[in-house]
C-alpha positions as CSV (number, residue, x, y, z in Angstrom):
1,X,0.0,0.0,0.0
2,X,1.7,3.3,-0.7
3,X,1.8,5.6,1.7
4,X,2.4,9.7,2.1
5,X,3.4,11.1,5.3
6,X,2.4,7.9,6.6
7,X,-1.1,8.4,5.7
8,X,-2.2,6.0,3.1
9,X,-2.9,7.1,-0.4
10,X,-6.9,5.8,-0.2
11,X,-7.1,8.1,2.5
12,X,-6.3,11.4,0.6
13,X,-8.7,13.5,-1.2
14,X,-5.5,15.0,-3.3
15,X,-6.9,14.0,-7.2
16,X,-8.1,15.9,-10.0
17,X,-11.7,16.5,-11.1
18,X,-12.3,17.2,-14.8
19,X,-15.0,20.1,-16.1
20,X,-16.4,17.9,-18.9
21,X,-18.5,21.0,-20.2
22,X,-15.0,22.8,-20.5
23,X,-12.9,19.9,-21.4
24,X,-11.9,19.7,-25.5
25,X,-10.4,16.5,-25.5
26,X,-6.6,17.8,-26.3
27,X,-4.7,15.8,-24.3
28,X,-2.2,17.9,-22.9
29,X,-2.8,16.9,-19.2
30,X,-2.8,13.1,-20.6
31,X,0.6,13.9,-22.5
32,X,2.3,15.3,-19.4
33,X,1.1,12.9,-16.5
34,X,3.7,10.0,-16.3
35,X,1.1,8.2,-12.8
36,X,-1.0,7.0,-15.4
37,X,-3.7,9.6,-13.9
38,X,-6.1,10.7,-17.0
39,X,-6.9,9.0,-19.6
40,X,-8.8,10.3,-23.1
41,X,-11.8,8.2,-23.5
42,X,-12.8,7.9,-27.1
43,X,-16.8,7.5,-27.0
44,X,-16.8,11.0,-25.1
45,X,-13.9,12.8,-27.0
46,X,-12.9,14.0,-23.6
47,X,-10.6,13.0,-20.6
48,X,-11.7,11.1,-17.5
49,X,-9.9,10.5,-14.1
50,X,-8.2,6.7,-14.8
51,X,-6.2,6.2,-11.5
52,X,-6.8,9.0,-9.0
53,X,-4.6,8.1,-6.5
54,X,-2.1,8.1,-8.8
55,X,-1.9,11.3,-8.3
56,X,1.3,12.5,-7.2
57,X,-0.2,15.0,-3.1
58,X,0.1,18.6,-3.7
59,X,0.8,18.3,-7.7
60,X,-1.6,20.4,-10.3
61,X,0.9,21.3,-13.0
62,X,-1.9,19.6,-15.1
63,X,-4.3,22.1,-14.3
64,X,-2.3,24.5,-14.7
65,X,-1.4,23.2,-18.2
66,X,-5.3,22.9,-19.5
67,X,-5.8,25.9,-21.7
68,X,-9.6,25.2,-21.1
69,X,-9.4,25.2,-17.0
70,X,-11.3,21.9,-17.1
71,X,-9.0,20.6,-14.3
72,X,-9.7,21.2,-10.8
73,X,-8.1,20.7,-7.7
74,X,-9.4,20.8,-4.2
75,X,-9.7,23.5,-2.0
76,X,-5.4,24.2,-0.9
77,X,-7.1,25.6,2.3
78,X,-9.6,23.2,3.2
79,X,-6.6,20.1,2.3
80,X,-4.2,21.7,4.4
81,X,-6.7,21.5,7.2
82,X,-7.4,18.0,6.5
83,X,-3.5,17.1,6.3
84,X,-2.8,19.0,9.6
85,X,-5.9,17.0,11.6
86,X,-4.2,13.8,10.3
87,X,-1.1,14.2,11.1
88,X,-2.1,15.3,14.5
89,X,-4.1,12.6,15.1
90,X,-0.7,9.9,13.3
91,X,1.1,11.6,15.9
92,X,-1.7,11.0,19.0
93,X,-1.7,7.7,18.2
94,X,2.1,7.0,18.3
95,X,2.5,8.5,21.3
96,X,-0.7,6.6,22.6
97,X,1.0,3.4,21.6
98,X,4.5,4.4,23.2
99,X,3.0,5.5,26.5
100,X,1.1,2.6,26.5
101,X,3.9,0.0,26.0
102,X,6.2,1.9,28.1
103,X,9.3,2.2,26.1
104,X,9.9,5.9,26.4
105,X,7.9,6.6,29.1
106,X,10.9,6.3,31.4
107,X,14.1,6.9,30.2
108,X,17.9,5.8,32.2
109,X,19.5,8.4,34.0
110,X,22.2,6.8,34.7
111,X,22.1,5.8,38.2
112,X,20.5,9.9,39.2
C-alpha cells in the first residue's frame, strides 16, 4: 500500500476532477502525466480521471497546463486542514501506543 506522510494514499482527497462542459479533448494533461492519472476516452472525446490516487499529493501542473481550465483541484485551504488534523491525530496515536507500552515513558539516568 503506498503511503504519504504515513497516511495511506486511499485516504487522501489529493486528485483531480475534470469540467467535462470545459474539457476539449486535447490531451495535454494526458501527455504530461507520467502516474497513469487521465486517460482520453474515445466514445466521449474527452478526458476522465483513470487512476486517481495516482496522483502525485500537492501536484496540479496539469491544471495549470489545461488551456480550457477543465481541471480542478481541491480547495489548498480546506486540504491543508485536513492534512494537519491527520497528522495530529498519526502523531496521538504514536505516542498513545509508546506510552502505553512503556518504552519511552521512562528513560535511564544513569544511576541519578
Amino acid at each position: 500500500m503506498k503511503t504519504w506522510r504515513g497516511i495511506p494514499r486511499e485516504e487522501i482527497p489529493w486528485y483531480p476532477t475534470i469540467a467535462t462542459d470545459k474539457c476539449t479533448g486535447c490531451q495535454t494533461c494526458v501527455d504530461f502525466c507520467p502516474n497513469d492519472v487521465l486517460e482520453f476516452d474515445e466514445t466521449a472525446g474527452k478526458i476522465i480521471v483513470k487512476n486517481p490516487f495516482n496522483c502525485v499529493v500537492e501536484c496540479s501542473t496539469c491544471g495549470k497546463l489545461c488551456p480550457e481550465g477543465a481541471i480542478r483541484f481541491p480547495d489548498e485551504a480546506a486540504f491543508s486542514a485536513f492534512l494537519e488534523e491527520r497528522i495530529a491525530r498519526q502523531a496521538a496515536e504514536v505516542r498513545r501506543i509508546v506510552t502505553a507500552d512503556g518504552s519511552n515513558s521512562k528513560r535511564s539516568t544513569g544511576g541519578r
